[in-house]
N, C-alpha and C positions, 0 to 999 in steps of 0.2 A: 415531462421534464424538458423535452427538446424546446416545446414554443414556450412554456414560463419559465424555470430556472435559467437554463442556456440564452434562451434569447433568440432563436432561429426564429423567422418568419416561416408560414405553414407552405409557401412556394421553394424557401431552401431547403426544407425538411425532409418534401417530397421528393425533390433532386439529389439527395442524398442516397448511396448505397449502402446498404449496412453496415460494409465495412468505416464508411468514412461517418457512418452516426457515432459506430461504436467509438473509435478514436476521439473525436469529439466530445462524445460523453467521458470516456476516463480523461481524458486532458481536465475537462470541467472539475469533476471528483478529486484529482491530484489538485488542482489550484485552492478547493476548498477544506483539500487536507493540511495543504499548508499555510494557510490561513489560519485553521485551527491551532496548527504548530507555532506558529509564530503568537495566536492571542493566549498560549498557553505560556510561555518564554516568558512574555512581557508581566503577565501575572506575576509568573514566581518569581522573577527580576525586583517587582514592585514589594511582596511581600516580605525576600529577602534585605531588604533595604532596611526596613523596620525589626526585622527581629536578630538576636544575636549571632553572633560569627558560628557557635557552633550547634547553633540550630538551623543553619537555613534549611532547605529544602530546594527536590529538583523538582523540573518542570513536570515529570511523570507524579511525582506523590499530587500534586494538585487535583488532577483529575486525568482518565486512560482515555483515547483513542481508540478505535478501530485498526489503525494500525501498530498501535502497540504490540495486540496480540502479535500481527507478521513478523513481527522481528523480534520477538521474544520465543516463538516454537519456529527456529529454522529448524529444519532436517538435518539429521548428521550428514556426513562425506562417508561415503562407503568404504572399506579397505581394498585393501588390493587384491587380496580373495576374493572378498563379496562381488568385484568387480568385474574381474575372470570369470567366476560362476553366475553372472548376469549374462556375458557374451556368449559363454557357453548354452544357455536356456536360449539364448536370443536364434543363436547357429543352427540349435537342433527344430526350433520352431519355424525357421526358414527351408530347412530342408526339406518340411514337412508337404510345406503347397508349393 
């Protein structure tokens, strides 16, 4: 991925730590997600233009993403119990070592 899709030469590659591969690589992955976002817009932009007012359609009914899923199953917010009794397991497991 780094020398084809990204474009590194194999002497930047290797100069590379993995932290600054790994940055690199999702910077790359986010630019082609929203790439996608945006040729999925322009789509349903296009489609919507031809069909009636109260049919159009969003840019999700066309076709899902990979990050569709992310942001459709967030996690709840814990309450303010849950919360307490998180600190409390955290306290007693500290005490522990």
């Amino acid at each position: 991925m780094a020398i084809g899709e990204i474009g590194l030469t194999l002497k930047d590659f290797y100069t590379l730590t993995y932290n600054e591969y790994h940055n690199v690589a999702k910077a790359y992955m986010q630019k082609d997600e929203r790439e996608w976002l945006r040729t999925r817009m322009l789509a349903s932009l296009l489609i919507n233009v031809q069909m009636p007012k109260d049919k159009h359609i969003t840019p999700e009914m066309l076709f899902s993403l990979p990050s569709d899923n992310l942001i459709i199953k967030k996690k709840p917010v814990p309450t303010k119990d849950e919360f307490l009794q998180a600190v409390e397991r955290y306290n007693k497991g500290k005490d522990k070592v």
